[in-house]
C-alpha positions in Angstrom: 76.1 9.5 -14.5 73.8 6.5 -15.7 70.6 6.8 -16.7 68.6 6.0 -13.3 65.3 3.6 -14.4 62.0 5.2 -12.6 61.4 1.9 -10.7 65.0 2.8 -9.4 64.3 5.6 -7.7 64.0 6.3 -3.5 60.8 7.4 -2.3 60.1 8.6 1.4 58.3 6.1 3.5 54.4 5.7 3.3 54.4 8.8 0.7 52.2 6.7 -2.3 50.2 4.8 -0.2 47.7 7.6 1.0 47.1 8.7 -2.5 46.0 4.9 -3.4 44.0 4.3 -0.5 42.1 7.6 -0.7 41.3 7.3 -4.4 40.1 3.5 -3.6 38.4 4.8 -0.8 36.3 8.2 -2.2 37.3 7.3 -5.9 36.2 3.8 -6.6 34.0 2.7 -3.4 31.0 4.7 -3.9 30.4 3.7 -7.4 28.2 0.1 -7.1 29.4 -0.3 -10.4 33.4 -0.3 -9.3 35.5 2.1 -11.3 38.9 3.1 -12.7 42.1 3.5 -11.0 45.3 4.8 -12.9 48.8 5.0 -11.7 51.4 6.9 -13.8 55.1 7.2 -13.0 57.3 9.5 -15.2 59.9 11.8 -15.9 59.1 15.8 -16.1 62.4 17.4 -16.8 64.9 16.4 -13.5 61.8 15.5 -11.7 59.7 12.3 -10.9 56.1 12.5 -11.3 53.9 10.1 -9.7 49.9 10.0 -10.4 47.2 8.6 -8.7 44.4 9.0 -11.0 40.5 8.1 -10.3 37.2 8.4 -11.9 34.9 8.5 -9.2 32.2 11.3 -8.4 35.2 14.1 -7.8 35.7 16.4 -5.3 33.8 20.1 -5.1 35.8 23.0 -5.7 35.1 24.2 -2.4 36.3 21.2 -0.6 39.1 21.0 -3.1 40.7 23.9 -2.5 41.0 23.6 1.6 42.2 19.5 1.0 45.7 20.3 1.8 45.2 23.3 4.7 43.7 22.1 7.9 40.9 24.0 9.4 40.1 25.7 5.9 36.6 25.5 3.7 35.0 23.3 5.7 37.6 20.6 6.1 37.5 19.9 9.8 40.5 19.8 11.4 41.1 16.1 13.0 41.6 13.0 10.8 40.0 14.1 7.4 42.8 14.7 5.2 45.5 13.7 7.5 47.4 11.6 5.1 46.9 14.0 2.1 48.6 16.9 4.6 50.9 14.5 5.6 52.5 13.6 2.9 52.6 17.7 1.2 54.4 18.8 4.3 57.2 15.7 4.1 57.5 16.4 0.5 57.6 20.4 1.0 60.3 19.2 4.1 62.5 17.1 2.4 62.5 18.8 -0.8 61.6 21.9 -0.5 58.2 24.5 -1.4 58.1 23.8 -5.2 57.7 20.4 -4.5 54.9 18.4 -3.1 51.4 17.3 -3.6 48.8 18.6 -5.7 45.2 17.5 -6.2 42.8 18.0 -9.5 39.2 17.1 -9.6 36.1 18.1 -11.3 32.8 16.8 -9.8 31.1 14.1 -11.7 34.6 13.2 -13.7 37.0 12.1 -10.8 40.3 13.1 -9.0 43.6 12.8 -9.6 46.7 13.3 -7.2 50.5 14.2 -8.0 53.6 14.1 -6.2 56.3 15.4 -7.6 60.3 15.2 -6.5 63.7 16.2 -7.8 65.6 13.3 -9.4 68.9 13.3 -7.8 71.9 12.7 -10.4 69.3 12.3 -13.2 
C-alpha cells in the first residue's frame, strides 16, 4: 500500500476543533500580551498524532487530572469540559480504549492536548 501523506488522512467530524478553541480560549486569551499556539501533526509508529500545544498560564494538577471525567476534582458537571469529554469518548468509540485524548500542563508553562488514532493501511 502507498505511503498515505498526513494531510491525507480522515478525521471524525469536529474532533480538532475543541482542542484549538480551548487552547485560544484558556491558553492565549488571558495573557494581555497574546501568546503562542503550536499545532503538530505526525507519525508515531501506525498512529497519527495530532498536538495542540499552548503557552498560557497551565492548568493545576488538580483540575488536570478530573479534565476528562465529569463530576471529578472539582470540575462541575454541565458545560465545562464538554468538548474535551467529547471528543475522548468518540475517539475511545471509534477506535477503541488505547486511543483518545490526553492533556499535559504545568501551571505557569502552558498546556498541550493530543489525540492520537490508528492509521489505517499505513
Amino acid at each position: 500500500m502507498p505511503d498515505l501523506a498526513l494531510g491525507d488522512l480522515p478525521l471524525p467530524t469536529l474532533i480538532f476543533q475543541p482542542l484549538v478553541e480551548n487552547a485560544v480560549l484558556h491558553g492565549i486569551a488571558p495573557r494581555p500580551e497574546g501568546g503562542l499556539l503550536r499545532i503538530i501533526v505526525g507519525r508515531k509508529g501506525g498512529d497519527l498524532v495530532l498536538r495542540v500545544e499552548d503557552d498560557g498560564p497551565g492548568i493545576a494538577p488538580e483540575r488536570l487530572a478530573a479534565l476528562l471525567r465529569p463530576g471529578e476534582g472539582g470540575v462541575p458537571q454541565g458545560r465545562k469540559a464538554i468538548g474535551l469529554r467529547n471528543v475522548d469518548g468518540r475517539l475511545r468509540a471509534i477506535y477503541g480504549p488505547a486511543y483518545g485524548l490526553t492533556i499535559e500542563s504545568e501551571v505557569g508553562q502552558g498546556t498541550s492536548a493530543q489525540i492520537r488514532i490508528p492509521i489505517k493501511g499505513g
